[in-house]
C-alpha positions in Angstrom: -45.0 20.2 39.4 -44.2 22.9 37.1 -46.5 23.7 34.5 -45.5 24.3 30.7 -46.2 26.8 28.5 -46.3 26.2 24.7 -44.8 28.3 21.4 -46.6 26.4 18.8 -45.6 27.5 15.1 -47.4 27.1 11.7 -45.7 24.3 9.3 -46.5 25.1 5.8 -44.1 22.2 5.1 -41.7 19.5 6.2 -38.8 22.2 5.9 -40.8 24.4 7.4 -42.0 22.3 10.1 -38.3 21.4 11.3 -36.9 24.8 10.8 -39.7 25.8 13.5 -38.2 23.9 15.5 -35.2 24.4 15.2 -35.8 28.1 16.1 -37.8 27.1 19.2 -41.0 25.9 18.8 -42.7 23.8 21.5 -44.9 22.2 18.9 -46.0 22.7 15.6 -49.2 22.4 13.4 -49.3 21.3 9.4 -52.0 20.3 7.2 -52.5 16.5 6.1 -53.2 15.5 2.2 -56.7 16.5 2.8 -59.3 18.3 5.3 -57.2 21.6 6.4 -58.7 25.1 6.3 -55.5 26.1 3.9 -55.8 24.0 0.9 -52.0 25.2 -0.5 -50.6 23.9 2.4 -51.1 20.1 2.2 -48.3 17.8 2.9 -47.6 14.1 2.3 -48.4 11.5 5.5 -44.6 10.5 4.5 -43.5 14.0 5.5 -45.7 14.3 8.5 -44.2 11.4 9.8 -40.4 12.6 9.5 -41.3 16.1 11.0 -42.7 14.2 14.1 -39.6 12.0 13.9 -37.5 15.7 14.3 -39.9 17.0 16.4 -39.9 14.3 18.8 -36.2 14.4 19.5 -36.6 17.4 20.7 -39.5 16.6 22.8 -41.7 18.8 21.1 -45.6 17.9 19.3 -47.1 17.7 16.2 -50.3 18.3 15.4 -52.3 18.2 12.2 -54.8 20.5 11.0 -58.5 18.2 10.2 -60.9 21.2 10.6 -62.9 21.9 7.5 -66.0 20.8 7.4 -66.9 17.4 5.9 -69.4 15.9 3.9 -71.0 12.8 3.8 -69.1 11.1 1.1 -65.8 12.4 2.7 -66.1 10.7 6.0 -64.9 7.3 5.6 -61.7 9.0 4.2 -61.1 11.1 6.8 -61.4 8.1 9.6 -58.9 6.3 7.5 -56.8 9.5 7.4 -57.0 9.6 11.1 -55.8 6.0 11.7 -52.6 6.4 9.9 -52.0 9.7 11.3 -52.1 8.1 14.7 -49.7 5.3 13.3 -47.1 7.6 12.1 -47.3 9.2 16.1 -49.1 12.6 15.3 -49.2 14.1 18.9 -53.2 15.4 18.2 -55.5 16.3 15.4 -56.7 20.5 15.5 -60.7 19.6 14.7 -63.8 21.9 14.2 -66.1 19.1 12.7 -67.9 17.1 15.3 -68.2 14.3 13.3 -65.0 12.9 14.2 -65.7 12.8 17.6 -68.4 10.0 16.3 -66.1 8.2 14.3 -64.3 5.0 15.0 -60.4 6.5 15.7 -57.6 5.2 17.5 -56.7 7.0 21.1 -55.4 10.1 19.6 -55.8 12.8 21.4 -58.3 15.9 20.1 -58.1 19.4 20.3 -60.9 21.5 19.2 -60.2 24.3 16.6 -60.8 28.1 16.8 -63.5 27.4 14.2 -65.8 25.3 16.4 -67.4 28.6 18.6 -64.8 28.8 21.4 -66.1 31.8 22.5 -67.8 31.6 26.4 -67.3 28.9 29.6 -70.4 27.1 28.5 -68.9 26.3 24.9 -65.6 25.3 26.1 -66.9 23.4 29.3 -69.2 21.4 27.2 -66.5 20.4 24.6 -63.7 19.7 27.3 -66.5 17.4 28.9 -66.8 15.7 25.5 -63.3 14.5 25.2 -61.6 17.4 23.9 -58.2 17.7 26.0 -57.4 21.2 23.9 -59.5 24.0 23.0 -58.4 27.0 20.7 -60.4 29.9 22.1 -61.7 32.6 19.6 -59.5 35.9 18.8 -61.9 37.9 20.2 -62.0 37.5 23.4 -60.4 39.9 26.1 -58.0 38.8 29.1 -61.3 39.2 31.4 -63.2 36.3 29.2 -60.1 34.5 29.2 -59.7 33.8 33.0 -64.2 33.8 33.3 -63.7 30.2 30.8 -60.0 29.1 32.7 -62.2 28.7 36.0 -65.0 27.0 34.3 -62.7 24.4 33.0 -59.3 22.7 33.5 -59.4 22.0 29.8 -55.8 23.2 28.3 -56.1 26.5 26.1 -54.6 27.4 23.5 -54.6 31.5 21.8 -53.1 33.3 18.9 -50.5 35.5 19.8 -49.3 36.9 16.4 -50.5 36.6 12.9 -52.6 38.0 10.5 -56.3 37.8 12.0 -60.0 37.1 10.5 -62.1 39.8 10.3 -65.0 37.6 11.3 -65.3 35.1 13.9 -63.5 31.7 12.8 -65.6 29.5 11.3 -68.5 32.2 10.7 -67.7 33.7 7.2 -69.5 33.3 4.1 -68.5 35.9 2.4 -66.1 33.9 -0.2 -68.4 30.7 -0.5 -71.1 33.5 -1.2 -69.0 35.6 -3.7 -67.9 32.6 -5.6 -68.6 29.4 -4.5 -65.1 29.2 -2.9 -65.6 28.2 1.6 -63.4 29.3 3.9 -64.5 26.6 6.1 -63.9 23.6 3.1 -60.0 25.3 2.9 -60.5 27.8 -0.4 -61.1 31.3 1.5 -61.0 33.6 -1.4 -60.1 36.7 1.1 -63.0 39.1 0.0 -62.3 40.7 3.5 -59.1 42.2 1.6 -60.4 43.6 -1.3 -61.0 47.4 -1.9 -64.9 48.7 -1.0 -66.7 51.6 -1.2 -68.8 53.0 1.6 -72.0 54.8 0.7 -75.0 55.5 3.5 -78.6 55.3 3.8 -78.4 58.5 1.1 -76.9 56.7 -1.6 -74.0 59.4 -0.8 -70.6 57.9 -0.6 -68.4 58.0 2.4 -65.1 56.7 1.0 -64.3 55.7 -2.3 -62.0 53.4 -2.6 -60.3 51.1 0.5 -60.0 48.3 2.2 -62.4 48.6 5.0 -63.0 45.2 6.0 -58.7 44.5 6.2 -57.5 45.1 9.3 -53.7 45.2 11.2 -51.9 41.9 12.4 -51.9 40.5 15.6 -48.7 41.1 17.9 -49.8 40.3 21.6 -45.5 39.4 23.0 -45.9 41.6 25.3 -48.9 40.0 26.7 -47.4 36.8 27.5 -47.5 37.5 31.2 -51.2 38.4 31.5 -51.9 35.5 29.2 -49.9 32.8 31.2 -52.3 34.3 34.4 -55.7 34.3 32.5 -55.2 30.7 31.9 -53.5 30.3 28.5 -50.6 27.8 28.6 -49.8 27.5 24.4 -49.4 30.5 21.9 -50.3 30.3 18.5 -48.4 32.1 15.3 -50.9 32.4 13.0 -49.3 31.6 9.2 -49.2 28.0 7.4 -48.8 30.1 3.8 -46.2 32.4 5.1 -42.5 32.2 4.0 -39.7 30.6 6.2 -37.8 34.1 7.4 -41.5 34.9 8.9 -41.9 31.7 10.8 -38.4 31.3 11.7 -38.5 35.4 12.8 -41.9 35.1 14.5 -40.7 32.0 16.7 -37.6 33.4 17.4 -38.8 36.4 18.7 -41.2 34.9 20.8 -39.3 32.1 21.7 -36.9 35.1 23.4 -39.6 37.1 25.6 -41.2 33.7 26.4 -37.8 32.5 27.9 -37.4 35.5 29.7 -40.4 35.0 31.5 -39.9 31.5 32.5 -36.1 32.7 33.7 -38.2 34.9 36.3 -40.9 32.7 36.6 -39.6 29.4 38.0 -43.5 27.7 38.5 -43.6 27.6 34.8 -41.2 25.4 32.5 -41.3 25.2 28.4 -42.6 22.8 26.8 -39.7 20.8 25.0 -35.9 20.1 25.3 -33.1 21.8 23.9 -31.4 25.5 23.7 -31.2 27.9 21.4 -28.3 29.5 19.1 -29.0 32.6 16.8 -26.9 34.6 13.5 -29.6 37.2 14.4 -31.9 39.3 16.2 -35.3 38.5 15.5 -37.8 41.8 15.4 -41.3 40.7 14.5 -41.7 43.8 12.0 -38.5 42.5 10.1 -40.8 40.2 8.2 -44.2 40.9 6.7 -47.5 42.6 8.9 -50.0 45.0 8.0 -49.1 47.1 10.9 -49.9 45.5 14.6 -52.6 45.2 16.8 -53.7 43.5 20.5 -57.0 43.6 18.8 -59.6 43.2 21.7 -57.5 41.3 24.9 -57.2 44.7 26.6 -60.8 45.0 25.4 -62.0 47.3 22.5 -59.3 50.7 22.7 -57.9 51.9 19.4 -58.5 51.4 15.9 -57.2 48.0 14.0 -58.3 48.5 10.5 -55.1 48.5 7.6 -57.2 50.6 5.2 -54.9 51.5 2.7 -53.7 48.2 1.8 -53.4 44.1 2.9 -50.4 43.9 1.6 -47.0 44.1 3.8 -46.0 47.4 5.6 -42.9 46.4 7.5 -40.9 48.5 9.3 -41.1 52.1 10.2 -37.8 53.9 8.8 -38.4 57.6 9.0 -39.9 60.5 6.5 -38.8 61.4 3.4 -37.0 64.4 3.6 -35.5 65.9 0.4 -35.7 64.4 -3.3 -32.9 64.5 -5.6 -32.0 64.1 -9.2 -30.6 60.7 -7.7 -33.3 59.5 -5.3 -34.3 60.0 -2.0 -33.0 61.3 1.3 -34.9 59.0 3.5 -34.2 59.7 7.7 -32.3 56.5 9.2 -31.5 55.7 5.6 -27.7 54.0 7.6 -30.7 51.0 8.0 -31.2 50.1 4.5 -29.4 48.3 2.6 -29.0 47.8 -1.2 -32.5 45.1 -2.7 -34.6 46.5 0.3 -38.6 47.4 -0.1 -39.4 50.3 0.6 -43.4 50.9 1.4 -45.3 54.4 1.3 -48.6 55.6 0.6 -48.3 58.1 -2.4 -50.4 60.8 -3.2 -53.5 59.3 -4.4 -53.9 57.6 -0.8 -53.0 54.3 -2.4 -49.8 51.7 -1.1 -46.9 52.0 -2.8 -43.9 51.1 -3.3 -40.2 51.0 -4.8 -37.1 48.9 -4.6 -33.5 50.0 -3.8 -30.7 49.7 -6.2 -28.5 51.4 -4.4 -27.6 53.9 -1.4 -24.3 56.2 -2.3 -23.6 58.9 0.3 -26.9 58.8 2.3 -28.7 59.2 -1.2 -31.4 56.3 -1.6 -31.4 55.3 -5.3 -34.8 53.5 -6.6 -34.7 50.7 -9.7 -37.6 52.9 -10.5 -37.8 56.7 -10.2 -41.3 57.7 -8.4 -42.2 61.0 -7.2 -43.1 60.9 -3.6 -44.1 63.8 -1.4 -41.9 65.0 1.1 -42.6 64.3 4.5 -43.6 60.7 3.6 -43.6 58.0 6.1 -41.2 55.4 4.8 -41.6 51.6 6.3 -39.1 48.8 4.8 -41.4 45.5 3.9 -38.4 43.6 2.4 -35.3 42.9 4.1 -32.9 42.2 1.5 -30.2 41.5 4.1 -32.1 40.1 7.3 -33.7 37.8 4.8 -30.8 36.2 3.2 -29.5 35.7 7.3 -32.1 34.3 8.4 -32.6 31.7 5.4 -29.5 30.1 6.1 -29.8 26.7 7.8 -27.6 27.4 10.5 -29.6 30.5 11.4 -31.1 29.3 14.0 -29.3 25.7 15.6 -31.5 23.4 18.5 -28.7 21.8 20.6 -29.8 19.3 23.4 -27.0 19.3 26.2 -25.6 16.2 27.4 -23.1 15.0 29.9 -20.0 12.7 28.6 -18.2 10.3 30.9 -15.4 8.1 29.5 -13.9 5.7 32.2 -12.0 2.3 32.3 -13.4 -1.3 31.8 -11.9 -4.2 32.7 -11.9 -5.0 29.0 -11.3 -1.5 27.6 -13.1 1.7 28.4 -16.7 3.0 28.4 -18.5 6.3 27.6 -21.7 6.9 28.9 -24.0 9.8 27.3 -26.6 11.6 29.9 -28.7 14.2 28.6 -30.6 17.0 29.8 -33.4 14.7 29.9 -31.3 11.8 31.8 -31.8 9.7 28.8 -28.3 7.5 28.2 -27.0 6.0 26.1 -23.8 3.9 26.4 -21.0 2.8 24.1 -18.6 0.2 25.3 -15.0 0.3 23.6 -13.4 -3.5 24.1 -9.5 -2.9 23.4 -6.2 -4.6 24.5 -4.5 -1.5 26.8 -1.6 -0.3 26.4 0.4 2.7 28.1 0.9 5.9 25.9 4.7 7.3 25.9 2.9 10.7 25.9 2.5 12.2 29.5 -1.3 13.2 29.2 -1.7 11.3 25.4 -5.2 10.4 25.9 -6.9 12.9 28.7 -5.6 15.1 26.1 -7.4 14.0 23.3 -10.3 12.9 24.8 -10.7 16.5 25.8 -9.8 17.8 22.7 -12.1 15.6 20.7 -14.8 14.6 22.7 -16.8 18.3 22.8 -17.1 17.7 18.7 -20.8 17.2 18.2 -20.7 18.7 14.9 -24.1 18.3 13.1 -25.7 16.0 15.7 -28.4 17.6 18.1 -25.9 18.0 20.7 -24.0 20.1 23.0 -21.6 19.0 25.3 -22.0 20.9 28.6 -19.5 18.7 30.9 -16.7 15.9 30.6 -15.6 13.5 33.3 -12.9 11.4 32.4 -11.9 8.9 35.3 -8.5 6.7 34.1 -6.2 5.1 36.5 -3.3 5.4 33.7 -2.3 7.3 30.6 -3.5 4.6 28.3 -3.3 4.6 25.0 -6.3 5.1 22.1 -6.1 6.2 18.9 -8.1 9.5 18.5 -10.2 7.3 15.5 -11.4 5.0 18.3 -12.4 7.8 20.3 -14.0 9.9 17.8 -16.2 6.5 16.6 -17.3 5.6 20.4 -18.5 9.6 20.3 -20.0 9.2 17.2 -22.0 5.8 17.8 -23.2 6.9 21.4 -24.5 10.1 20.2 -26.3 8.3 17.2 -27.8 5.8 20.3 -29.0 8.7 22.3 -30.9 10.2 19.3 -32.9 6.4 18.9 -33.4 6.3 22.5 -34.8 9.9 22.9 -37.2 9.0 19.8 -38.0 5.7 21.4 -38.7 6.6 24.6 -40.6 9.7 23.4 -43.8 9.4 25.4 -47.1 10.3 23.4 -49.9 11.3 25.6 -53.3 9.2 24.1 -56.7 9.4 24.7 -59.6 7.2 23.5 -62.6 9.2 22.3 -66.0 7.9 24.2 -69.9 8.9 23.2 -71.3 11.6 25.5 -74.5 13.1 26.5 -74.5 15.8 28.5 -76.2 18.8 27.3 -75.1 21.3 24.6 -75.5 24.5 25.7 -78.6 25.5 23.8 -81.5 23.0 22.0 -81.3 25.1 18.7 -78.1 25.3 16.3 -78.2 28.0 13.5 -76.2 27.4 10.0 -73.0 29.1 11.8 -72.5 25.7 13.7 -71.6 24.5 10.1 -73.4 21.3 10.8 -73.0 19.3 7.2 -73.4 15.8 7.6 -75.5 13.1 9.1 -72.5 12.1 11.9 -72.2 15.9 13.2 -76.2 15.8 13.8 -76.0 12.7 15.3 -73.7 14.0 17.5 -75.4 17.2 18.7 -79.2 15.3 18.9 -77.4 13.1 21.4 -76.6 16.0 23.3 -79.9 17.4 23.5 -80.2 19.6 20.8 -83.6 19.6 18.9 -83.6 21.9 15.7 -80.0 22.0 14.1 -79.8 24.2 10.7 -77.8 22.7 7.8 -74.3 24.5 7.3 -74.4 27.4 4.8 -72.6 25.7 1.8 -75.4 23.0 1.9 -78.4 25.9 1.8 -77.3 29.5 0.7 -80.2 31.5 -0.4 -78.3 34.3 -3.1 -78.3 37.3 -2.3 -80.0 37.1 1.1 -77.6 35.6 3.8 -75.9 36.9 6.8 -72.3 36.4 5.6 -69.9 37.2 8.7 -70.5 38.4 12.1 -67.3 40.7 13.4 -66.5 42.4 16.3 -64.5 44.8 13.8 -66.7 47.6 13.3 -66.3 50.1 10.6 -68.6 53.3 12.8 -65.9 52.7 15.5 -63.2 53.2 12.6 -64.8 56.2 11.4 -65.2 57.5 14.7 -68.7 57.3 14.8 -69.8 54.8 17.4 -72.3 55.9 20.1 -71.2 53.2 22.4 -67.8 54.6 22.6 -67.6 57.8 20.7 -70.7 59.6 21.6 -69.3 62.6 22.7 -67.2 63.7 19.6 -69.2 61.4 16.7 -70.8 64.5 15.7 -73.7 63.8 13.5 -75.2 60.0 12.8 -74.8 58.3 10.0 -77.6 57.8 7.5 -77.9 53.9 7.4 -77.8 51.2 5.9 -74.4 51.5 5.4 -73.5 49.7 2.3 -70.0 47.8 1.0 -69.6 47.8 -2.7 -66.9 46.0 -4.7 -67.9 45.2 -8.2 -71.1 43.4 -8.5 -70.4 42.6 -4.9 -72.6 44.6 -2.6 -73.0 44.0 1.5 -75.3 46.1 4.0 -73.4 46.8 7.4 -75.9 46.0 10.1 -74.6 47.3 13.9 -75.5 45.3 17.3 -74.4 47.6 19.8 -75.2 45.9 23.1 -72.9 42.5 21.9 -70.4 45.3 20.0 -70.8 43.5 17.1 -71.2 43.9 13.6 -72.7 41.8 10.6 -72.8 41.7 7.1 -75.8 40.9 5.0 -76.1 40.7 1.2 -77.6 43.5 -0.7 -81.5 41.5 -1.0 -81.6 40.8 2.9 -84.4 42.5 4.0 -83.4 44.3 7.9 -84.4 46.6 10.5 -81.9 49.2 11.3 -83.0 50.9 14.6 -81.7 54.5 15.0 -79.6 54.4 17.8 -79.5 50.6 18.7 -77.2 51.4 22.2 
């Protein structure tokens, strides 16, 4: 049996969630009224229900986001939540709190989120064992890790293959409940990892003024898919539930292309829903907005990720600046912009930048606004005017599902019989008194001529058999209407006969991997404890919301490290760091002040608030 592999796309929104789909995704994920990480991206249970209507014609999944971190008083909501969830035919539920899996739900199948430590076999083992028939594995993690936790489990796994990434481990930062009272893991990150910093040492000297040193590049593993597929992963994630429509529809296309090229080559595999493909344009992942890219650590820690000068969109590489006129600019490859286009640069200061194109007469790139910008620039495009107004369009990107049409002769009239590329049918019966046309050919004719018309139905017709002992005569209104009406009974059979895989959640015991949980298991209510005692665990730490000492906490734990940026790691970059840094090194951003604490042997680094008391060792490697 072949095995599928999964493009599953962020659904900010029911339009969203269908154009996704439309553009290829295998599934998609979208936040419910309550209980998702991304609090501006909540959506109606009406409007969940008619994007897994959509998606289900296609054979493709749904899947809802439940994965902050409840409370007490919140849990009797979120069972109900769950229930109709299940009744509208949600595929499965994306779910960092174990709480639910205490909770009195209907057979819906669970998947466990990035957020819930997916980070080593034991982890994953133990949470496949508890029911879990998904697990998101943490960002982290190299191709080597990858196939160590595939062996120690047949649990299906799931990896982000483009997107914007968290600077700290999912589910482990505290730095915006900490700043402000806002948590990342109760849906109201405030981003603090993007704001600007300064960087002074152990001296009280500083290092670098002003930058964002805790932002780093965008994720872009597509040409990884191979590797993946072999380590184990079988779905691949596109980070983005707040991002516009031209990046979701760009970032599935895109992927949806190199993923079908591998299958083409790769005939063990299959994908993972029904349906082809048809494009107005050529999806490039840099077309729409990154920070610059990254394979952050799969092929293990190599170059440097961090987007320093600014989170905001860099685009696409255009070429340098090379002359300035009393017009504008004189921009190399300037035949690739067009008139409204971005353009982004870093200006003199060091700082991103930016101007808009009014227009471009005789290779001469004229701005709304003049700027003065050094020649030799780099200049990257981070608005599209053109690609963007393309790819907005709803026929950008059209899902057809091919199907077979047979029109033969009944004793009482004729018959046509729909067969899909599923081998669903449907089957129209056309009861008419027959009569012989006086045109030789009248009705093969016309039922060739009219039966191909699908128009906006999710159909493509691939082949025709027409089998007629004489030239009969039909008007074409009776043939277009028998088209019509089967085509409309294929769509309600392919929804009916939709098969939703289920599975009923049962109490286990088997032993968590360790008997002590810290406050980065964002335990916060009594069902989640009850849940991990049951397992063997004997001290378990409240979550940080519920007991944040000010000023002292660990607030994120990376594998990002800002010595490896600045070239000054002695793991890696003994031989040309030159001389050590003077720790503690210390972030500053307002009133907002972290110490930088390194842990060499696990290449890891944390961040502390400026009254946690630590021991920096000299050379901890």
């Amino acid at each position: 049996m072949k095995k599928k592999v999964e493009i599953l796309a962020p659904a900010k929104n029911l339009f969203q969630g269908m154009a996704a789909i439309n553009a290829g995704a295998d599934a998609v994920y979208i936040g419910a009224p309550l209980f998702g990480a991304r609090t501006n991206a909540t959506n109606s249970v009406e409007d969940i229900a008619e994007l897994v209507k959509y998606a289900h014609l296609f054979k493709a999944q749904v899947f809802v986001v439940i994965n902050t971190i409840l409370y007490n008083k919140e849990l009797e909501t979120c069972r109900l939540l769950i229930h109709d969830l299940y009744n509208i035919g949600v595929d499965a539920l994306i779910v960092q709190d174990m709480a639910i899996l205490e909770m009195d739900i209907p057979p819906i199948v669970i998947h466990a989120s990035t957020q819930a430590n997916n980070r080593d076999p034991k982890q994953v083992k133990f949470l496949a064992d508890a029911g879990m028939k998904r697990v998101v594995l943490a960002r982290e993690l190299n191709l080597d890790q990858i196939k160590e936790i595939h062996e120690a489990t047949d649990v299906e796994l799931e990896f982000f293959v483009s997107g914007a990434l968290c600077v700290s481990f999912s589910g482990n930062c505290y730095m915006s409940v900490a700043g402000g009272e806002r948590s990342a893991n109760r849906g109201s990150c405030a981003q603090n990892c993007r704001l600007p910093y300064q960087l002074t040492d152990g001296n009280g000297d500083v290092l670098i003024e002003n930058s964002h040193l805790l932002s780093i590049k965008d994720l872009d593993l597509s040409d990884q898919l191979p590797n993946m597929i072999e380590a184990g992963i079988m779905s691949f994630k596109i980070e983005g539930r707040l991002k516009d429509i031209v990046y979701v529809k760009n970032n599935v296309s895109y992927l949806r292309n190199r993923l079908d090229h591998f299958l083409k080559d790769n005939p063990t595999y299959q994908k993972a829903s029904s349906g082809r493909i048809f494009y107005t344009f050529d999806a490039e992942m840099d077309r729409s907005f990154n920070r610059g890219y990254t394979d952050y650590f799969v092929n293990h820690r190599k170059a440097k990720i961090g987007s320093w000068e600014s989170p905001k969109s860099k685009g696409q590489k255009i070429g340098k600046l090379l002359e300035v006129t009393e017009k504008g600019y004189v921009i190399e490859n300037s035949e690739l912009l067009n008139n409204g286009d971005g353009l982004y640069f870093i200006n003199e200061y060091g700082e991103a930048d930016g101007i808009q194109i009014n227009t471009i007469e005789d290779g001469i790139v004229i701005p709304n606004a003049f700027k003065m910008i050094t020649i030799g620039t780099d200049i990257s495009r981070n608005s599209d005017a053109n690609f963007n107004r393309l790819v907005e369009k709803d026929n950008s990107a059209i899902r057809k599902i091919g199907v077979e049409l047979k029109f033969e002769e009944t004793p009482n009239g004729f018959k046509l019989t729909a067969t899909d590329e599923d081998n669903h049918v449907s089957i129209q019966e056309i009861n008419t008194e027959k009569e012989l046309a006086k045109k030789e050919g009248f009705l093969k004719d016309n039922l060739e001529k009219n039966l191909p018309k699908t128009g906006n139905t999710p159909f493509i017709v691939d082949h025709i058999e027409i089998l007629l002992d004489n030239n009969w005569f039909l008007p074409i209104s009776k043939i277009n209407e028998a088209r019509r009406t089967v085509l409309d009974l294929l769509i309600e059979t392919r929804i009916n006969n939709y098969h939703r895989e289920e599975h009923q959640m049962v109490k286990t015991s088997h032993p968590f991997p360790t008997e002590t949980l810290d406050f980065t298991y964002n335990v916060s209510n009594k069902l989640a404890k009850e849940f991990y005692k049951r397992h063997g665990v004997k001290e378990i730490e409240k979550a940080f919301e519920l007991q944040w000492d000010p000023g002292k906490a660990r607030v994120m734990t990376t594998k990002y490290c800002v010595k490896y940026e600045l070239g000054k790691c002695a793991r890696f970059q003994r031989e040309t760091m030159g001389e050590k840094l003077k720790e503690p090194l210390t972030l500053t951003h307002g009133e907002n002040q972290y110490k930088l604490k390194f842990n060499c042997k696990p290449c890891e680094m944390e961040i502390w608030e400026k009254d946690a008391e630590l021991e920096f060792e000299e050379d901890n490697y």
